[in-house]
N, C-alpha and C positions, 0 to 999 in steps of 0.2 A: 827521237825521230831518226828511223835507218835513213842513211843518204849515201852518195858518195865521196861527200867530206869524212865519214867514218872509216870509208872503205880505204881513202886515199890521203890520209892523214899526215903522213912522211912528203909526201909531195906535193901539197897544194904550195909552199912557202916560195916553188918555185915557179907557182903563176903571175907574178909581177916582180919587179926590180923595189924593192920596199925602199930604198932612197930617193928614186924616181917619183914614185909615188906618194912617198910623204911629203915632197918640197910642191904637190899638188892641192895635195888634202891635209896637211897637218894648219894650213894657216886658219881653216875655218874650224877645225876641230878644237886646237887649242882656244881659240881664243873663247869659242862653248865651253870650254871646260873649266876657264880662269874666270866666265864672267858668270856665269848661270847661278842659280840657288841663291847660296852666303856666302861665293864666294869664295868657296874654301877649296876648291878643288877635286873635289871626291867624286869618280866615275866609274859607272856601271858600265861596262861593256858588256851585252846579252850575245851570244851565239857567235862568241868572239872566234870562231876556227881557230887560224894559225896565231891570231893575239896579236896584229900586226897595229891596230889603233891601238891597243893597252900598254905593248912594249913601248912605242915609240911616246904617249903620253907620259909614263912612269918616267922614261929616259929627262923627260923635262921635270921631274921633282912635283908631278901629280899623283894624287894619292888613287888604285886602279885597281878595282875587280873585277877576275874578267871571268864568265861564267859560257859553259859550255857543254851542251850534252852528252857530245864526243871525249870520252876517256882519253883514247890516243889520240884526239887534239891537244888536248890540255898535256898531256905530256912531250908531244913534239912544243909546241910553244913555249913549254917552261926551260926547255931547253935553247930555244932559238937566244939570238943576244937582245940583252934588256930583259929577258923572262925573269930574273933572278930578283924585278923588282914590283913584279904585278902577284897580286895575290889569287892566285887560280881557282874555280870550283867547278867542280863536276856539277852539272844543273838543267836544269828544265826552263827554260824561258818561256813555258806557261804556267810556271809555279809562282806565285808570292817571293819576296826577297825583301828582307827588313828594311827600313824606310832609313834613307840618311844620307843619300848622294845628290849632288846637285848638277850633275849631267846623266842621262843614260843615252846608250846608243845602241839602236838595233840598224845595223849597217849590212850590205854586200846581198842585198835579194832575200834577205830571212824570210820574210813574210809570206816572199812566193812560195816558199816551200811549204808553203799549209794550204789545204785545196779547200780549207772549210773555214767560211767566216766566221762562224763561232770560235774558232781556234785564235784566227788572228785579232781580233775582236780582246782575249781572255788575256795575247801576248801585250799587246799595247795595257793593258789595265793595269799587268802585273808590273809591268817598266812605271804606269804612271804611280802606280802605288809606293815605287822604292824611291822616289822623290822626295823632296822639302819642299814645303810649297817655296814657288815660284824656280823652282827647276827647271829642269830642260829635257825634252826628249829628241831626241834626231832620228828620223826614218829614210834609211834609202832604199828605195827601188827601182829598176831600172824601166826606162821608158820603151813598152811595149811599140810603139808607132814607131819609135827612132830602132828600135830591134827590126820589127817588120823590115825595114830599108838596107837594114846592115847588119847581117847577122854576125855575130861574135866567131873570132879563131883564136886562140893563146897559143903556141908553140912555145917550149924553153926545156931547156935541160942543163943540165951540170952533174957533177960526181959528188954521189952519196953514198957512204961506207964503201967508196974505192970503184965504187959500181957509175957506169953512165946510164944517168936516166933521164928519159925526156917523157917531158907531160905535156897534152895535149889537150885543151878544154874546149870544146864548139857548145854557143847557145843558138839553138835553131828554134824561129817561131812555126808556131803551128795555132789549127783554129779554137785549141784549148788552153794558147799560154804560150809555152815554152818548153821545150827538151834540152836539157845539157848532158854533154855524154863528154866523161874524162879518160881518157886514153894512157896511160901508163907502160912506156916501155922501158925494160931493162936489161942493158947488156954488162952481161955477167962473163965472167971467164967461160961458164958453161956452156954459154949460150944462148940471144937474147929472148925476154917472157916479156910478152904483153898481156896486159891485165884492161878492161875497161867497164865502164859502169852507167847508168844512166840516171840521170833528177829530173824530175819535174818542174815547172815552173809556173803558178797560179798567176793570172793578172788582177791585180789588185788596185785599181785606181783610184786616185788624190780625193774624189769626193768620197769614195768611201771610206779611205782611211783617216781623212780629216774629219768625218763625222763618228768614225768608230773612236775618237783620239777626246771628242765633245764629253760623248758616253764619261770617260773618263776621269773629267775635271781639266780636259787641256785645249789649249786657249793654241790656234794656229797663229807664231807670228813671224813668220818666214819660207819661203818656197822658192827654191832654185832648181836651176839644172845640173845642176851634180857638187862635190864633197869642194871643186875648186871656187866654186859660188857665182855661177854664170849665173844670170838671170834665163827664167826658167821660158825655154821656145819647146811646144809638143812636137813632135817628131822630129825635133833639128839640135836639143841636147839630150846626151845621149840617157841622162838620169835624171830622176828626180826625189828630190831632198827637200823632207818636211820638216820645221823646226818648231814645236810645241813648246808653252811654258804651261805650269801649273798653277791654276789658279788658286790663290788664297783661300781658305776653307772658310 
């Protein structure tokens, strides 16, 4: 999947503060990840970009694959801190992946980036497929109504290889979905380049991915408003988070 996580690979790590943010979402993530399956801790992370759930799970002494179809994602990541302890693969998150973990997560808008339900449909199969029974899937997506109301800005920058770069990520809806368009400037001793790029964004809603998730052998038994675990209001949190188990065969 061309996107502009491929294009802007080096710099998405600096669209959130990843401390800030884990002391949000690490508490429901972890505790998926200690209690799901057997138990054991073994997590799939699908379409993991920058590896930011995978570094900071592994950091905790879980065992963490994190799979991405982005080459130079997976190489910015493995270098980020904590990479050194997730096991990376270049991947397809519509492919099959052998069966053995007892969380998977497809996190941060994945899904919207496929405009064809058969695709998303093929991605959940392939997540439910790398499961033990009674697994766990987690799906986030962001809540188009609460988008409608307030559409997204990221502004951030810092120095990378000596260079100041700021990135700039806006999600604007529209009557197809969503547009995200990443902004990339860099000031160079030569002289600053800006780079930009545009995604798309599919609307994929709770009923149909809870019944695309059925298809699959998975049992919905959780739905919030986002990774911090608000209970879930349509247009008033700003996400929503499905939590799937797998049913016994």
């Amino acid at each position: 999947m061309d996107s502009v996580f491929e294009k802007f690979a080096e710099a998405f790590p600096l669209a959130s503060d990843e401390d800030e943010r884990w002391s949000t979402e690490g508490r429901l993530i972890s505790e998926l990840a200690r209690t799901s399956g057997e138990g054991k801790g073994r997590v799939l992370d699908l379409a993991c970009g920058s590896g930011f759930h995978a570094r900071h799970l592994a950091a905790e002494g879980l065992e963490v694959t994190a799979v991405d179809i982005s080459a130079g994602a997976i190489e910015v990541a493995r270098l980020l801190p904590g990479g050194d302890r997730v096991r990376w693969v270049v991947g397809d998150i519509l492919e099959p992946v052998a069966k053995g973990y007892d969380l998977a997560l497809v996190l941060g808008n994945t899904l919207s980036l496929f405009d064809d339900e058969g695709d998303v449909k093929r991605a959940i199969a392939a997540a439910a497929g790398a499961l033990v029974d009674q697994g766990v899937l987690a799906i986030h997506i962001i809540d188009f109504a609460y988008l409608r109301q307030r559409p997204v800005e990221i502004v951030r920058g810092r120095k990378i290889a000596g260079d100041e770069v700021t990135f700039r990520k806006t999600i604007e809806p529209d009557e197809a979905g969503a547009l995200i368009t990443v902004t990339v400037t860099t000031a160079a001793a030569s002289g600053p380049a800006t780079e930009s790029g545009t995604q798309r964004l599919s609307e994929w809603g709770s009923v149909f991915l809870i019944a695309a998730a059925k298809e699959s052998g998975l049992v919905l038994r959780r739905e919030l408003g986002g990774l911090d675990g608000p209970p879930i209001s349509p247009g008033l949190t700003r996400d929503v988070v499905l939590v799937f188990e797998k049913a016994d065969r």
